[in-house]
C-alpha positions in Angstrom: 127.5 -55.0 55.4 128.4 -52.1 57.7 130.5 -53.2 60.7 128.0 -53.1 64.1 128.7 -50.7 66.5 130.5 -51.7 69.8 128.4 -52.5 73.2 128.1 -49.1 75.2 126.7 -49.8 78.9 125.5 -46.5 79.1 123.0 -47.2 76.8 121.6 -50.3 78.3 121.9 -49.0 81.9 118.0 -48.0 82.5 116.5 -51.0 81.2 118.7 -53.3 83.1 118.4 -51.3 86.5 114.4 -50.5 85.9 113.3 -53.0 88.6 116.4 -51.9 90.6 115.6 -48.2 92.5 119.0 -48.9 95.1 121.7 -50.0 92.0 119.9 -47.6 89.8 120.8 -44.4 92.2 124.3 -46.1 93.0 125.0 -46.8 89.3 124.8 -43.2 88.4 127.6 -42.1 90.4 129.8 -44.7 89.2 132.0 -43.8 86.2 131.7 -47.1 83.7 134.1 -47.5 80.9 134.5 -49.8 77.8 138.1 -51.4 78.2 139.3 -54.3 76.0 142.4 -54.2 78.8 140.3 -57.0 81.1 138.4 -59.9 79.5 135.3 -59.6 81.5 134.8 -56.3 84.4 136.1 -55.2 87.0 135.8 -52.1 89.7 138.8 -50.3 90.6 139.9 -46.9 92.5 141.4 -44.4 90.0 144.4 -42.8 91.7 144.4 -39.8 89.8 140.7 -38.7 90.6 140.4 -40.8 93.8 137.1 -42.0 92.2 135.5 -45.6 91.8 135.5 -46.9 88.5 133.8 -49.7 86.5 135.7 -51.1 83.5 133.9 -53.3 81.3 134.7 -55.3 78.3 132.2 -54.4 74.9 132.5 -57.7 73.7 131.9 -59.7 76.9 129.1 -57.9 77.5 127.7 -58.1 73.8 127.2 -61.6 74.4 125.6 -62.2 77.4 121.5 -62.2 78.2 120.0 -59.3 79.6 119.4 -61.1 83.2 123.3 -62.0 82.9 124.3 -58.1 82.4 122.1 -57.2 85.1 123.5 -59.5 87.6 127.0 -58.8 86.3 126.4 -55.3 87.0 125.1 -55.9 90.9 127.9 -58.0 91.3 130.4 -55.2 90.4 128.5 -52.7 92.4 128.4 -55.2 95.4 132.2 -55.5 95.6 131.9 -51.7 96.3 128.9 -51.4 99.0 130.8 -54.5 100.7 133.8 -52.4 100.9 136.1 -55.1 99.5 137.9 -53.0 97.1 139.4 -51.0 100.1 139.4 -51.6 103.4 137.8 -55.0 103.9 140.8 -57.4 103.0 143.0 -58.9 106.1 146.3 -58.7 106.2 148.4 -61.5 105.7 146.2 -62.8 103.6 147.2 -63.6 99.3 144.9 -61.9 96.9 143.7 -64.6 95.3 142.2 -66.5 98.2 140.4 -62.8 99.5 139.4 -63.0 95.8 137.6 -65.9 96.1 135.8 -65.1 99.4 134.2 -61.4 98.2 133.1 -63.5 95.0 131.2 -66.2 97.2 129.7 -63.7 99.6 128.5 -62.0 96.6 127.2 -64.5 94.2 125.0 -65.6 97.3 122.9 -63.3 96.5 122.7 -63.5 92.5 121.2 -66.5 90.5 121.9 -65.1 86.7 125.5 -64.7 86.6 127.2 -66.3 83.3 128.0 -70.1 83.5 131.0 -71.3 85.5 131.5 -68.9 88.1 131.9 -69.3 91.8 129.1 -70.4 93.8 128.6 -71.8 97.0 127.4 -75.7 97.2 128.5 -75.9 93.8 131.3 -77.9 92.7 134.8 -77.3 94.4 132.5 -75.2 97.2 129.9 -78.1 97.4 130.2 -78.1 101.2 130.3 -73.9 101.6 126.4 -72.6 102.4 125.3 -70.0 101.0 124.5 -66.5 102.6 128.0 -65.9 104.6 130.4 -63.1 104.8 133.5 -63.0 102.7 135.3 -63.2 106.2 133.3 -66.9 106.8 134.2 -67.6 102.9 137.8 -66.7 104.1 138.0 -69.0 106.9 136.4 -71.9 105.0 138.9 -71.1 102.1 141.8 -71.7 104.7 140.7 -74.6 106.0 139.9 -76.3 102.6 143.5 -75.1 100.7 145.2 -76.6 104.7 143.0 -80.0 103.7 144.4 -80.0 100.1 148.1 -79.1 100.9 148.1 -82.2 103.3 146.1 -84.5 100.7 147.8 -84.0 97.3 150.9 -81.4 98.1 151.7 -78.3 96.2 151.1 -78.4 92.6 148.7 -78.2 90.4 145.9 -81.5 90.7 142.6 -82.4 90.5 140.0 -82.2 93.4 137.3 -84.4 94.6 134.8 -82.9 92.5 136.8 -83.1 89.4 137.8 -79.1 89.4 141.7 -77.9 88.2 143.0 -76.6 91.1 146.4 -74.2 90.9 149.5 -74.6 93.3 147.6 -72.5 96.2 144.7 -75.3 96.0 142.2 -73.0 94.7 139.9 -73.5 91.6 142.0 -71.9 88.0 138.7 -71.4 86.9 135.2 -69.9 87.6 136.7 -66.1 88.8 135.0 -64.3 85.9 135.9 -60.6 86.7 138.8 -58.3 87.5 140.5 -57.8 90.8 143.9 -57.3 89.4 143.8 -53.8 90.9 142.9 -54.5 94.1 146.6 -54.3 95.9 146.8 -54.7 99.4 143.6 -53.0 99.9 144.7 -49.7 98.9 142.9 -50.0 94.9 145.7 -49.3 92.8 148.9 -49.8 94.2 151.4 -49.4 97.5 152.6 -46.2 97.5 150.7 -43.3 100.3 149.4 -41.6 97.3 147.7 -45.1 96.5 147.0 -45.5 99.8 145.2 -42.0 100.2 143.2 -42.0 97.1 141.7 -45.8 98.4 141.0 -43.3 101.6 139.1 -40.9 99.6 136.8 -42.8 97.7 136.1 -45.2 99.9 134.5 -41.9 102.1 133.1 -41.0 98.5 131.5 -44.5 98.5 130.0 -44.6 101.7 128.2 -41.2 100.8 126.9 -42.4 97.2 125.5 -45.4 99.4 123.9 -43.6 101.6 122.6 -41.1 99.0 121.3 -44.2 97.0 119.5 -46.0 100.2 118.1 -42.9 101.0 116.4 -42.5 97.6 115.4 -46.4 98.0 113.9 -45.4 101.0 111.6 -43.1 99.7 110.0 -45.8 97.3 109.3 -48.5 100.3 110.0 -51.9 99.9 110.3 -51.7 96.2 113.1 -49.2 96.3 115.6 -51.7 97.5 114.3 -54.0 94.3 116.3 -57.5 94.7 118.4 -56.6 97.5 118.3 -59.3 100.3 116.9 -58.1 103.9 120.3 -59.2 105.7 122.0 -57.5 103.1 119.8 -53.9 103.8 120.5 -54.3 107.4 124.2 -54.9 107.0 124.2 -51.6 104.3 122.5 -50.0 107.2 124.8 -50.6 109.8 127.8 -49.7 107.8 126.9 -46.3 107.1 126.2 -45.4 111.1 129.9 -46.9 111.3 132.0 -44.4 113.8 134.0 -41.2 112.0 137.2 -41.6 110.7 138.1 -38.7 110.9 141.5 -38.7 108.7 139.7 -40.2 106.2 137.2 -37.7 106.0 139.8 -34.6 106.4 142.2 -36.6 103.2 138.7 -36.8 101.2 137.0 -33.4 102.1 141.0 -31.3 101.5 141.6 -33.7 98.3 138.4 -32.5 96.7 138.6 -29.0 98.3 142.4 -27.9 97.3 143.1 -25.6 94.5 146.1 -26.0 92.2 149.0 -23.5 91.0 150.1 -23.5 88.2 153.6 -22.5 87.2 156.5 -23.2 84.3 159.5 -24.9 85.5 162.8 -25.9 82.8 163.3 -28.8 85.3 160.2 -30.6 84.4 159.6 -31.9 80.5 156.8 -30.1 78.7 155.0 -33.7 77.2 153.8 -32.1 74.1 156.7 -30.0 73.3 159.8 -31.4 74.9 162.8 -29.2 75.3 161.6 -26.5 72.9 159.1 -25.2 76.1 159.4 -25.7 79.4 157.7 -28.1 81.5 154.8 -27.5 84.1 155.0 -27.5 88.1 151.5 -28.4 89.8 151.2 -26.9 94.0 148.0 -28.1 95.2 146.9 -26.8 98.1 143.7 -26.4 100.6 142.4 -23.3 102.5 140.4 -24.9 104.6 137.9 -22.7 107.2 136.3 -24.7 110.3 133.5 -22.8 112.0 133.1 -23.3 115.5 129.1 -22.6 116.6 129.1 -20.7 120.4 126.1 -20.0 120.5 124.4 -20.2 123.8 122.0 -23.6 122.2 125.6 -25.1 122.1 126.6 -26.1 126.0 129.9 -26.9 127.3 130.4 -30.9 126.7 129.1 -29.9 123.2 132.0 -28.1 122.7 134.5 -29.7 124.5 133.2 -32.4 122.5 134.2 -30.5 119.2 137.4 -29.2 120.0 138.3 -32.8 121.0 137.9 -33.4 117.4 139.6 -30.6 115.9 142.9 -31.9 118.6 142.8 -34.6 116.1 142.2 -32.9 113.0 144.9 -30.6 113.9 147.6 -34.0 113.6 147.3 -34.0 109.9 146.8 -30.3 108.8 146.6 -26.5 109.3 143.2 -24.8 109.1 141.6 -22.1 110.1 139.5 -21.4 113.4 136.0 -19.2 112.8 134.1 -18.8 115.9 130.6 -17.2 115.5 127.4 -16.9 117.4 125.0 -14.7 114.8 128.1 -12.9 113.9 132.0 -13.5 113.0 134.4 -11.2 115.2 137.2 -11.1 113.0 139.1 -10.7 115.9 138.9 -13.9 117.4 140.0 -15.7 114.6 142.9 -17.6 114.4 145.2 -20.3 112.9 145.2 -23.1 114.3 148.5 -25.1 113.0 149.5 -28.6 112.2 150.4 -30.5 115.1 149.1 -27.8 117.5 147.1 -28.6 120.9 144.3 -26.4 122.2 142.2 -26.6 125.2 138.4 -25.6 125.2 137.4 -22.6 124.7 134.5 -20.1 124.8 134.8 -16.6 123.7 131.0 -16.2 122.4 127.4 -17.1 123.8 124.6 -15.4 121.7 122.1 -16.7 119.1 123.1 -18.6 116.3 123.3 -17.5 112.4 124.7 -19.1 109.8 124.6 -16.5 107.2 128.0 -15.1 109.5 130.2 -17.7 109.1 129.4 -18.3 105.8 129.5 -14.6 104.4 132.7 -14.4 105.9 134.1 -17.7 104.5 133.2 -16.4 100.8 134.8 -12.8 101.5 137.9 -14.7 102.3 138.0 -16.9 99.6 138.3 -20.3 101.0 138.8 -23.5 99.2 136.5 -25.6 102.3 134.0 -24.8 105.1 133.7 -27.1 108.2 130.4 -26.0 110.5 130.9 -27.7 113.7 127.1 -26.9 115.5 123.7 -27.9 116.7 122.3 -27.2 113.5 119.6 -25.3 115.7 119.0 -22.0 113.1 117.6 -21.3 110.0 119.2 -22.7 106.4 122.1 -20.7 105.7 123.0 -19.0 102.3 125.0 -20.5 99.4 128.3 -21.4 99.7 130.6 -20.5 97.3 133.1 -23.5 98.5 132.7 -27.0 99.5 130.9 -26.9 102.9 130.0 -29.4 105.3 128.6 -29.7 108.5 129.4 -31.7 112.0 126.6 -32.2 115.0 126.0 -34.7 117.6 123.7 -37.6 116.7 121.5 -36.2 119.5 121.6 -33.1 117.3 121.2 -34.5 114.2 117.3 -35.8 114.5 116.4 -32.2 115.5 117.9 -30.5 112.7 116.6 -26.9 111.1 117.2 -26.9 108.4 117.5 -29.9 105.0 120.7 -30.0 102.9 122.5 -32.2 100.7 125.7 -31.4 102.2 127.6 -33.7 104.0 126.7 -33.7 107.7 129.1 -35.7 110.2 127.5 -37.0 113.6 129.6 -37.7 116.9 129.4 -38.8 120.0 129.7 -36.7 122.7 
């Protein structure tokens, strides 16, 4: 009898996500891979790619119903839209505990998930309701682990409900997925590298949500398939959030920079080691930021945007491109790292976007940064990463549709 082939997710993803428009348009830009390194799943942030990944276990999946998979799956990709991966967890607060409170918020919502796992007003959490944030699950946690210090002690014991609770107070069992990975809030670890590759995906999320409510959108009411009301409006809300903008500048330069190659005999070569000489990696970002001054574009608009760039200009160097419906080469200049500049107008004509972009792709620039009223005519290709900033004013009068990024401030 020939051995059966291990469970693939891939394969399975479209019938379990049929009914499901939102998770179906989220789930395809989420890498998912078979790992027999976690018992169950798990989400994590990849440090090398500064990507959001779902690891799953074959053989825990094999054996679970299709309703079980499906709301294994939303509770993965829940974890993500809920932000508690990243930047959600509180300081000063263990792991395990913040653990415990994503998993109730989440399993609010789901009433498939395999036996045994957490639920509120069941068991240990018979006196949690159900429907709360993982902050309210947090402070309910607290007070409950105080309650059991002062009853029983540290040590391991039995609750009132009969559930095994660890030294912390806290249930041993019922967590069924991974959150080994989530350190500190940063995804994979402590270091700034760790710390900047949480950064950048969690910008990357907040676009793939906003990508997949858009398409649920489009379908009406079914397009959000089983996902709460309060949990739409709260999805909403997060992704009108205010810029960060050195989240966005780490994400846009990460997935803009270009990298040099070069042999170096003080690096190992890992395939031949000490017969050739090793590899040295420069990675670096040429990054272009167009500055529209045109006469559409009036002075608190731009004072507006160079208040931005003042920021910008704290983390990196870049270069300034003003245009109007042409680029005077000029007037451009470098603006460097650390570097303060007052506003400035040194054009006031129509507006084209063709310009700026033509001369980006002469130049050869690894990014492109529009800062405008998006009041002209859809530009031509761009042969790097481009993305726009407006006003929110600005942004419901657009020109022009893309599906570049486009940043809104305030003004």
């Amino acid at each position: 009898m020939m051995n059966e082939k291990p469970f693939n997710l891939n394969h399975h993803i479209i019938g379990l996500l049929r009914d499901e428009p939102f998770f179906a348009a989220l789930s395809r830009r989420i890498n998912k891979m078979a790992s027999t390194a976690i018992p169950t799943a798990g989400v994590r942030v990849n440090p090398e790619t500064s990507q959001f990944e779902m690891l799953y276990n074959p053989e825990f999946f094999a054996k679970l119903t299709h309703v079980e998979r499906l709301d294994v799956l939303k509770h993965e990709f829940y974890h993500l839209i809920f932000e508690h991966v990243t930047t959600r967890k509180p300081e000063k607060v263990g792991p395990r505990i913040w653990n415990f409170a994503a998993d109730l918020a989440i399993n609010s919502h789901l009433e498939n998930l395999p036996e045994g796992c957490l639920m509120p007003g069941v068991g240990f959490f018979a006196d949690f309701p159900p429907g709360l944030s993982a902050e309210q699950y947090l402070s309910l946690l607290l007070k409950k682990q105080k309650e059991q210090e002062e009853d029983k002690g540290k040590g391991e014991g039995q609750d009132d409900e009969g559930c095994e609770t660890g030294p912390d107070g806290l249930p041993t069992e019922g967590q069924f997925d991974s959150h080994e990975e989530w350190t500190e809030g940063t995804g994979s670890g402590n270091s700034v590298e760790d710390g900047q590759a949480a950064d950048i995906a969690s910008e990357r999320i907040k676009d793939f949500i906003k990508k997949s409510a858009e398409e649920a959108l489009t379908q009406g009411s079914k397009g959000w398939g089983s996902v709460p009301a309060n949990v739409r409006r709260d999805i909403m809300a997060r992704l009108e959030t205010k810029v960060d903008w050195k989240k966005v500048l780490r994400y846009f330069i990460k997935t803009s920079r270009r990298s040099n190659r070069s042999s170096t005999v003080k690096r190992v070569n890992k395939r031949y080691r000490y017969i050739h000489p090793g590899k040295k990696v420069n990675r670096t970002a040429n990054i272009a930021i167009s500055i529209d001054q045109s006469g559409s574009v009036d002075d608190a608009m731009l004072a507006a945007f160079f208040g931005e760039l003042n920021k910008l200009a704290s983390l990196a160097t870049f270069t300034v491109v003003p245009f109007d419906t042409r680029v005077d080469e000029s007037l451009v200049y470098e603006w460097k790292k650390g570097q303060k500049m007052n506003t400035e107008r040194v054009m006031c004509g129509g507006t084209c976007f063709d310009a700026p972009t033509k001369y980006v792709n002469k130049k050869g620039f690894d990014g492109h940064i529009v800062l405008t009223d998006m009041a002209a005519p859809k530009p031509i290709a761009s042969k790097c990463q481009r993305m726009w900033m407006t006003t929110k004013e600005c942004l419901r009068y657009q020109y022009f549709q893309t599906n570049e990024r486009i940043l809104a401030i305030d003004t």
